[in-house]
C-alpha positions as CSV (number, residue, x, y, z in Angstrom):
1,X,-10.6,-3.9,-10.8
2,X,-10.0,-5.8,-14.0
3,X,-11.9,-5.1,-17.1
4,X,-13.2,-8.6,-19.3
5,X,-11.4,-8.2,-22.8
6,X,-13.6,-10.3,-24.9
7,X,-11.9,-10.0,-28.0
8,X,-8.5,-11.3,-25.8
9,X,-10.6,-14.0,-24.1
10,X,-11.6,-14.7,-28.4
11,X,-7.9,-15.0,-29.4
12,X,-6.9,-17.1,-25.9
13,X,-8.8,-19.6,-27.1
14,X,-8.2,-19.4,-30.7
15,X,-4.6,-20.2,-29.5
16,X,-5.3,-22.6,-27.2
17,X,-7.5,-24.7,-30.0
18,X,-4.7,-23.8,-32.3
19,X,-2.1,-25.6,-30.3
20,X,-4.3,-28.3,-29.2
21,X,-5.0,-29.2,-33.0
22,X,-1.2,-28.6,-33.9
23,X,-0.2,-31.0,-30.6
24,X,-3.0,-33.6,-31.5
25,X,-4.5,-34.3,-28.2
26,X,-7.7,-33.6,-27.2
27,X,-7.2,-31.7,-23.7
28,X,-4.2,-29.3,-22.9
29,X,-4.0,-28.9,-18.9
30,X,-2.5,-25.5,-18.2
31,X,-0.8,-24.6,-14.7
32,X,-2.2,-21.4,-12.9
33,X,1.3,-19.0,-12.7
34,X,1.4,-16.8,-9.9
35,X,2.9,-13.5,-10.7
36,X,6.2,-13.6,-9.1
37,X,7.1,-11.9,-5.5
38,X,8.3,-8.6,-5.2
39,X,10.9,-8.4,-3.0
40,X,10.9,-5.0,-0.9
41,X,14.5,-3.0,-1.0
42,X,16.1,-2.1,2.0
43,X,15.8,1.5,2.8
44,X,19.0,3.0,3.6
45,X,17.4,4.9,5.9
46,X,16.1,1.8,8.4
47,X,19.9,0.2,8.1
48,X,21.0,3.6,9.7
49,X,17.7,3.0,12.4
50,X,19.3,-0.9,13.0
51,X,22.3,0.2,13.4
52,X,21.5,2.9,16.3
53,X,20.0,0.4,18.4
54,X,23.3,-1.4,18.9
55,X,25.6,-0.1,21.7
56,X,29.3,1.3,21.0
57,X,30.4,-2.2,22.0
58,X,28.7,-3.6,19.1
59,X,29.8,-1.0,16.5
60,X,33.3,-1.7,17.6
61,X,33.2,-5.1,16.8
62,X,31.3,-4.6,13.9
63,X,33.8,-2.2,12.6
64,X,36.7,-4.1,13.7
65,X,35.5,-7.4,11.8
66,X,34.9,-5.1,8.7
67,X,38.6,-4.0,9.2
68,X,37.5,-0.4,9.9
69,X,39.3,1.8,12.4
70,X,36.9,1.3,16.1
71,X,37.8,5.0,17.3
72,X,35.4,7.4,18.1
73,X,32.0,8.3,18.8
74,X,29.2,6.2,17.6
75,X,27.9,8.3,15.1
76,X,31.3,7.9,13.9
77,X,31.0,4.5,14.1
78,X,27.6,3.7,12.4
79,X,28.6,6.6,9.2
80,X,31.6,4.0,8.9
81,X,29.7,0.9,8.6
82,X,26.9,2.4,6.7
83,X,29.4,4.1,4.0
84,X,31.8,0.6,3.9
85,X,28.3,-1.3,3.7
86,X,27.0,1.4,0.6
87,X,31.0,0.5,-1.3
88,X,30.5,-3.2,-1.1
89,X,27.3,-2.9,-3.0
């Protein structure tokens, strides 16, 4: 819900004749803007969730192509690549 500001929609178009006088021609075409996107952060949380669903294997190479030590379990795994990935930020 939007409330109608009259007195805005007043001074709009006191502007607009304004600049349209000042410019010296007789229509002024405006574009519509679009307010821009909002991109949506990464939760932390789901990164953790992504990286779960990968098997030791793919940890391994994960880690190994991060230069991170590939030894031991895979929550050991996926708190190495979350913390390196949290440091590079």
């Amino acid at each position: 819900f939007v409330s109608y500001d009259q007195n805005w929609a007043y001074t709009k178009f006191g502007l607009i004749r304004t600049l349209r006088d000042h410019v010296g021609v007789e229509t002024i075409i405006f574009r519509e803007v679009h307010e821009p996107m909002k991109v949506e952060e990464e939760d932390e949380g789901s990164s953790d969730e992504d990286l779960s669903s990968l098997s030791v294997a793919d940890l391994k190479e994960r880690c190994k192509a991060a230069g991170l030590p590939v030894g031991g379990k895979k929550a050991d795994l996926i708190e190495r690549l979350s913390t390196s990935g949290s440091e590079e930020e």
